[in-house]
N, C-alpha and C positions, 0 to 999 in steps of 0.2 A: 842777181842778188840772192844770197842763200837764207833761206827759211828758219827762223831762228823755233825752236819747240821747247817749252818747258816740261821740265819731268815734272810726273805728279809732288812728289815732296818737293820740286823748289816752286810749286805751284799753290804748296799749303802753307811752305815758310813764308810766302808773300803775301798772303794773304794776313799771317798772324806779325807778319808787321807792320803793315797795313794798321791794323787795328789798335796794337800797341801805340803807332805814332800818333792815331786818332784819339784814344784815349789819354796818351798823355799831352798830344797839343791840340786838341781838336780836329774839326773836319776841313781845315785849310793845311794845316801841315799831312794830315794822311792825302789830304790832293795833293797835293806836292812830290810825297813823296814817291808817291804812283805814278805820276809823269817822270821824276827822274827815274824811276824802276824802265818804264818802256822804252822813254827817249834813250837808256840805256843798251837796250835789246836792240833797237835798233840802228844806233849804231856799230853794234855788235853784226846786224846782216848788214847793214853797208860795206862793213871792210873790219872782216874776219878777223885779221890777224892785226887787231888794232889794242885789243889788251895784251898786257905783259905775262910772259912766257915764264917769270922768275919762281914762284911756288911749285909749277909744274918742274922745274929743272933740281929745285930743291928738296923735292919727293919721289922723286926719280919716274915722275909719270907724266909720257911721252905725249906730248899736244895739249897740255893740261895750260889754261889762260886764265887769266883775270882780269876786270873790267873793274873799276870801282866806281859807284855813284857818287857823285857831283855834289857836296854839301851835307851826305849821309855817310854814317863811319858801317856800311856797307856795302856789297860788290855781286859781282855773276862769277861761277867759275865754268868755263866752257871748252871744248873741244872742237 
């Protein structure tokens, strides 16, 4: 299973929306969405090549993926 690493800035952006979502729906929807954030990551190290390939092809940058979270109008973008 490959080790998934967040860089520091998608490690700050997560955190500040984290806070947004707690702030705007409380500390049930920022739980929430913190489990969809890692339940995301990790399916990202179960099987890599499981987000879409399509931005990375449309930017012409090579192994560029994307994951989208489950019920949030946000994603990971990974290599």
């Amino acid at each position: 299973m490959l080790e998934v690493r967040l860089r520091p800035l998608a490690e700050t952006d997560l955190i500040e929306r984290v806070r947004y979502y707690r702030f705007e729906g409380g500390d049930e929807l920022g739980e929430r969405f913190v489990d969809t954030a890692i339940g995301s990551l990790r399916a990202i190290e179960r099987m890599p090549k499981t987000g879409s390939p399509r931005i990375g092809e449309l930017c012409g940058v090579a192994g560029l993926r994307s994951y989208r979270f489950a019920g949030f109008p946000c994603g990971w973008f990974y290599f």
